[in-house]
C-alpha positions in Angstrom: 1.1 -8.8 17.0 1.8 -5.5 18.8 4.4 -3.5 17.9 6.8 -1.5 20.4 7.0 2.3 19.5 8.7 4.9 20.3 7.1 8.4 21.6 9.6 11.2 22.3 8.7 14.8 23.2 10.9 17.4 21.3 11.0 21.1 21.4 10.2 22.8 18.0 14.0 24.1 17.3 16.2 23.7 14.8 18.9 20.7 15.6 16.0 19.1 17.7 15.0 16.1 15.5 18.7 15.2 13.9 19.3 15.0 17.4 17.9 11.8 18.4 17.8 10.5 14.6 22.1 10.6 15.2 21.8 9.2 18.3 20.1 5.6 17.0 22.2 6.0 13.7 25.4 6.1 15.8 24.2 3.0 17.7 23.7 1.0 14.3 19.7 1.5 15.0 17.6 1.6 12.2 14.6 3.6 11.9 12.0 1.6 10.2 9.1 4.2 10.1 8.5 7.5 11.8 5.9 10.2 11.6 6.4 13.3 13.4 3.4 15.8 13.9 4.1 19.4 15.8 2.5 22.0 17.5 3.8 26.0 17.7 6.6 24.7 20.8 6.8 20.7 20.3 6.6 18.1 18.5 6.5 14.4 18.5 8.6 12.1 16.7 6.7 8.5 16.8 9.1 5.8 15.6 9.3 2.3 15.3 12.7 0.5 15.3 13.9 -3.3 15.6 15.5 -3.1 19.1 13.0 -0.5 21.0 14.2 -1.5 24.4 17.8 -0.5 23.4 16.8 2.9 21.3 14.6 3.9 24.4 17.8 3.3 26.8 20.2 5.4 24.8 17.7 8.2 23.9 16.8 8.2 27.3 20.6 8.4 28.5 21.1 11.1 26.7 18.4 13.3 28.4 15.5 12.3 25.6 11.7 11.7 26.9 10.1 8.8 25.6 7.2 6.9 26.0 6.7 3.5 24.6 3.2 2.5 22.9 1.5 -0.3 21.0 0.9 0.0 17.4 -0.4 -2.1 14.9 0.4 -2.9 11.6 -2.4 -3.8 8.8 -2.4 -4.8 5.4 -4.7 -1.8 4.0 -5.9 -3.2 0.3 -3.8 -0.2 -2.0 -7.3 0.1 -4.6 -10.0 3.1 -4.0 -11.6 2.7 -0.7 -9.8 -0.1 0.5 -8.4 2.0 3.8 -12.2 3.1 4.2 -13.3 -0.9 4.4 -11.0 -1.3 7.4 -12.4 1.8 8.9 -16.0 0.9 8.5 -15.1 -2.7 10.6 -13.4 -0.7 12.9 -16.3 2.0 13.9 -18.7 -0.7 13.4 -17.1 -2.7 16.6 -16.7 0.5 18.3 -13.0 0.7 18.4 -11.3 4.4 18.8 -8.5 5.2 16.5 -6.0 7.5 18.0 -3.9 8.3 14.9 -2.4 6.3 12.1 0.7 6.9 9.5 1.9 4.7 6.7 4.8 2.4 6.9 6.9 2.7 3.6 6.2 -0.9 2.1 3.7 -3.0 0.1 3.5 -5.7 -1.0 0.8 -7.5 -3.2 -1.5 -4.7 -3.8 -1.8 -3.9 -0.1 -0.4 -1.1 2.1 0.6 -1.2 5.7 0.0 1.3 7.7 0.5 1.6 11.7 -2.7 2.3 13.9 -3.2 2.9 17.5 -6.2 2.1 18.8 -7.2 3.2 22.6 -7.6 -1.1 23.4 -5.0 -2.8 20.9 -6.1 -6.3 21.8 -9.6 -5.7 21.2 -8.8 -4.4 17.4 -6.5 -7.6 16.8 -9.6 -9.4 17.5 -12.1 -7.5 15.6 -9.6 -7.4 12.8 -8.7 -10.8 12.6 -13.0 -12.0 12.6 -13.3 -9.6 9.9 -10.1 -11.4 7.9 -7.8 -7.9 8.0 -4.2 -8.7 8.5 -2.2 -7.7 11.2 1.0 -7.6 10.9 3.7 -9.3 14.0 7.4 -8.4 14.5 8.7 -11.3 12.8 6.8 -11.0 9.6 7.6 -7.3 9.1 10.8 -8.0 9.9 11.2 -10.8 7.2 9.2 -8.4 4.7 12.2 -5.9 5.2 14.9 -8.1 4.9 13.4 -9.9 1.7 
């Protein structure tokens, strides 16, 4: 149910994010999601791809630093306060959240969005008692092919 992403450190230039993004788009490597968030001399670029293993091994190659993470995706209901339920189960079990950004699809008036949570496998659990979705490889991948 975890997802594989991608962490890499750039410096806050111009040139410095196409770099990487032509990198995996020369290798046939599809970017599924990203959120980048940036400070006055860096930034990171947090991505999630099919084939992580091969993205981090050519990024890496060609002189990139990157750090692999868990993330999890979860059907968020898409109505007024439906990310604030999942929130609420969350703090109530004492479960940090790091950060979160949305991944671009819905389906069936829900949202996915990716979390990481400082203990992953304790959130699957908590989620999954209180009947919140999380999200495997092989089902997001099916939801982007179909």
């Amino acid at each position: 149910m975890k997802l594989k992403q991608l962490s890499l450190f750039l410096e806050n230039k111009p040139g410095a994010l196409s770099a990487p993004v032509k990198l995996l788009a020369g290798a046939g490597i599809n970017i599924l999601t990203l959120s980048i968030s940036e400070a006055r001399q860096y930034g990171i670029l947090r991505l999630v791809v099919r084939d992580w293993a091969a993205a981090k091994k050519l990024l890496e190659k060609n002189g990139l630093v990157v750090k692999v993470t868990d993330v999890l995706a979860i059907e968020v209901p898409d109505h007024p306060g439906g990310l604030a339920e999942v929130l609420v189960v969350l703090e109530e079990a004492g479960i940090n959240l790091e950060y979160m950004y949305p991944f671009a699809l819905k389906r069936d008036s829900k949202g996915l969005l990716l979390f990481r949570f400082d203990d992953p496998d304790k959130a699957i659990g908590v989620l999954q008692n209180n009947k919140i979705k999380v999200v495997g490889n092989a089902e997001l991948f099916k939801r982007l092919e179909g």
